[in-house]
C-alpha positions in Angstrom: -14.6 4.0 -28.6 -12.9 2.8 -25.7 -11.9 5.4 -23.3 -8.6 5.9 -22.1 -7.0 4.3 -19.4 -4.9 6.4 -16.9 -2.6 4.3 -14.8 0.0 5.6 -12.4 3.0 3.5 -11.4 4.9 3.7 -8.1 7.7 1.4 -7.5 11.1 2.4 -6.0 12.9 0.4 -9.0 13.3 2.4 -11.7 13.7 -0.9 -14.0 10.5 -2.1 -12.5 8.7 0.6 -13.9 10.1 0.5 -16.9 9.5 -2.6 -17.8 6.0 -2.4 -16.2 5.3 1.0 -18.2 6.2 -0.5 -21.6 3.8 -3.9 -20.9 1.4 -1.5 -20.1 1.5 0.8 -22.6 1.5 -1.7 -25.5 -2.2 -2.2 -24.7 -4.7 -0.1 -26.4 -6.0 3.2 -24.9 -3.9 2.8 -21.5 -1.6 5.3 -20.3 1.2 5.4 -17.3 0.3 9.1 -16.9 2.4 9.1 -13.9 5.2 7.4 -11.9 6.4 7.3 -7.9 9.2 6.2 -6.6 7.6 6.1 -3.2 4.7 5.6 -1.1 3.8 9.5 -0.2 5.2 10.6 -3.6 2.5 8.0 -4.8 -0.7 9.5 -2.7 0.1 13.1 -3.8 0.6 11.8 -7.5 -3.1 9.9 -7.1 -4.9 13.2 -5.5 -3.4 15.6 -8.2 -4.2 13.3 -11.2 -7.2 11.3 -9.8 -6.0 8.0 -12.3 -8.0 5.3 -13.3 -5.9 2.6 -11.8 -3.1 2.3 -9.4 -0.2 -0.2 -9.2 1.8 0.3 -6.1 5.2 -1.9 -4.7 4.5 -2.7 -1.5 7.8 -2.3 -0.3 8.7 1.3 -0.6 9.9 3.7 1.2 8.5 6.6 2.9 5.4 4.6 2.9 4.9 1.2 1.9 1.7 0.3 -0.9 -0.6 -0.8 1.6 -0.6 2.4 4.0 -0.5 4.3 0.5 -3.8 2.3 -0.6 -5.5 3.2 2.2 -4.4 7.1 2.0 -5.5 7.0 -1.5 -8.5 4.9 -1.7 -9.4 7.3 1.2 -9.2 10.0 -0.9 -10.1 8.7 -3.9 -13.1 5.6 -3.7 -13.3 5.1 -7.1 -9.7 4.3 -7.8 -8.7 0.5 -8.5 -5.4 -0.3 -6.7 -3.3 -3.0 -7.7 -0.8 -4.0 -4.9 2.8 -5.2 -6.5 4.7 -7.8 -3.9 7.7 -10.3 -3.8 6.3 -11.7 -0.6 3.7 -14.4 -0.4 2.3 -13.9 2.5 -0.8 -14.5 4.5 -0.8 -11.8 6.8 -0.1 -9.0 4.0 -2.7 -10.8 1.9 -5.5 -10.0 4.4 -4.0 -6.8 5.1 -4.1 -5.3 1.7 -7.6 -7.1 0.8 -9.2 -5.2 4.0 -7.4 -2.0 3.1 -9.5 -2.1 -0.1 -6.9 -3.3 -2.7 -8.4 -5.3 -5.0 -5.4 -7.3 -7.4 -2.5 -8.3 -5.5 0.2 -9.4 -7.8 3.3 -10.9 -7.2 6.7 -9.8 -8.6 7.2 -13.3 -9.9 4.1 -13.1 -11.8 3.8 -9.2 -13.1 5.3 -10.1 -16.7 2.7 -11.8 -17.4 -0.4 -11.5 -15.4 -0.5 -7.5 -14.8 -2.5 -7.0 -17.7 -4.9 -9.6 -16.9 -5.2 -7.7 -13.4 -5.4 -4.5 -14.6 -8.6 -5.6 -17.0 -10.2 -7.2 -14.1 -10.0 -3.8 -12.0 -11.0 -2.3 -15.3 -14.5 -4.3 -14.4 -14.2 -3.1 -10.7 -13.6 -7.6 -10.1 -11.0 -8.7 -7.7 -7.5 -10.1 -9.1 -5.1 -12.6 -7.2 -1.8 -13.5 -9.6 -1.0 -17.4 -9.8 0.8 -17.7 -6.6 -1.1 -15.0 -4.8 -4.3 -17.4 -5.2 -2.5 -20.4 -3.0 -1.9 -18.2 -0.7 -5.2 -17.1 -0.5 -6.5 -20.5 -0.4 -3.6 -21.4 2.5 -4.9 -18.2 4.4 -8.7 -19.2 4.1 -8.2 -22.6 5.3 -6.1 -20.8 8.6 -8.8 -18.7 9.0 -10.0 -18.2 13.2 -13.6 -18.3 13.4 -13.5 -15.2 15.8 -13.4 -11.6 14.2 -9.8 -10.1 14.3 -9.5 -7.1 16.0 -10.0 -3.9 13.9 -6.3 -1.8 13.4 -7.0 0.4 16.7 -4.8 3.1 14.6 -6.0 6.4 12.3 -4.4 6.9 8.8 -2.4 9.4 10.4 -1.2 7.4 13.4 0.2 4.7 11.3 1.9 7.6 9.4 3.4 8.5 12.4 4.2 4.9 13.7 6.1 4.0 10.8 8.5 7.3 10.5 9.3 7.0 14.9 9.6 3.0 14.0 11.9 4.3 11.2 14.4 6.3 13.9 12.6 9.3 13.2 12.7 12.1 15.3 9.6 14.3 16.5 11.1 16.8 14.7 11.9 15.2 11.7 8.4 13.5 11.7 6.5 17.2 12.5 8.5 18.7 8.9 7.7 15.4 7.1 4.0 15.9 7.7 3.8 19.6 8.0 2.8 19.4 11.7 4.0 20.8 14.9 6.1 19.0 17.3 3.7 19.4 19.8 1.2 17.3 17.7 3.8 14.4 17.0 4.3 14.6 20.6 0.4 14.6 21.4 0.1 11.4 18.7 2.7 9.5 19.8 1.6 9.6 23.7 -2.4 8.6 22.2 -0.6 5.8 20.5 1.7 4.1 23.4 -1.6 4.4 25.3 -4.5 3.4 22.8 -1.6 0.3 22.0 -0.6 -0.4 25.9 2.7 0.0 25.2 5.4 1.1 27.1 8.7 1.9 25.0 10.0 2.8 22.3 11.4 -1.0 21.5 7.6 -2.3 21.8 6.2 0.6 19.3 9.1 -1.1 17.0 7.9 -4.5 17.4 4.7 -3.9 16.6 5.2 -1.4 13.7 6.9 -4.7 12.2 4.6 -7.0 13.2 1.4 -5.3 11.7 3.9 -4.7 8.3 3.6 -0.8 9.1 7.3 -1.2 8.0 9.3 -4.2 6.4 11.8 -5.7 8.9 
């Protein structure tokens, strides 16, 4: 007998998931035994419930699906992520593939292709929706032949990054992530220096630029 399936949802759409937890559910021996409505809610969800499979929006807030992944997949190997995206887009295609996600589906095709994609993480295979795959093809054909730079940044750096990129305070960062405001103050100096930057504006720009947070 097939075993069951344990699949947590995080979207910050309420009618997403919905609609996502009934498709889901009207398979066999699968289960949404959880949902998030955002990124961090998502990674605390994953490390209490350790599920099967993960479906994460990208665009969330608090933390979007691609830092989640990473959080989670560091926490929990095993795990088969699915990222959920309206945008078609290179850059976040290679992003979330070298985070570890292996489906990446896109809002336009979730109706009818998430089951397909869950199956294929189901057999630990990688999963691009319809329109994902020309993208995929558009991004291997753009390819540079030199190696990209690894993402200088820790886990908890890009934590950081996005909530100061997000107006944050140091204080309201330190109570978000249960630190002091001497250690927000102790990251965010190693960061303008490990980054070469030299304002606030330019820690912005980049936070965009790498998709730590949506424009």
């Amino acid at each position: 007998m097939m075993k069951n399936v344990r699949i947590l949802l995080a979207d910050d759409h309420e009618i997403v998931r919905h609609g996502l937890r009934r498709l889901l559910e009207s398979q066999p021996n699968w289960r949404v035994c959880a949902e998030a409505g955002n990124g961090r809610e998502a990674v605390e969800k994953a490390r209490q419930l350790k599920p099967d499979i993960v479906i994460l929006d990208h665009s969330m807030p608090e933390m979007s699906g691609a830092e989640a992944a990473r959080q989670i997949l560091k926490l929990l190997p095993q795990t088969e992520i699915a990222i959920l995206t309206m945008h078609d887009s290179e850059q976040l295609l290679r992003e979330v593939l070298e985070a570890g996600v292996h489906a990446y589906v896109l809002k336009s095709d979730a109706m009818c292709e998430m089951v397909a994609a869950v199956n294929m993480l189901l057999e630990h295979k990688r999963y691009l929706s319809p329109g994902a795959s020309e993208v995929a093809v558009e991004c291997f054909l753009h390819v540079s032949p030199e190696t990209e730079p690894s993402d200088p940044l820790t886990p908890r750096e890009r934590e950081i990054v996005q909530l100061l990129a997000k107006g944050k305070s140091n204080k309201e960062v330190a109570s978000a992530l249960d630190i002091s405001v001497k250690t927000v103050e102790a990251h965010r100096a190693n960061i303008m220096h490990k980054l070469n930057l030299s304002s606030f504006a330019e820690l912005v720009h980049y936070a965009i630029r790498t998709r730590i947070i949506e424009p």
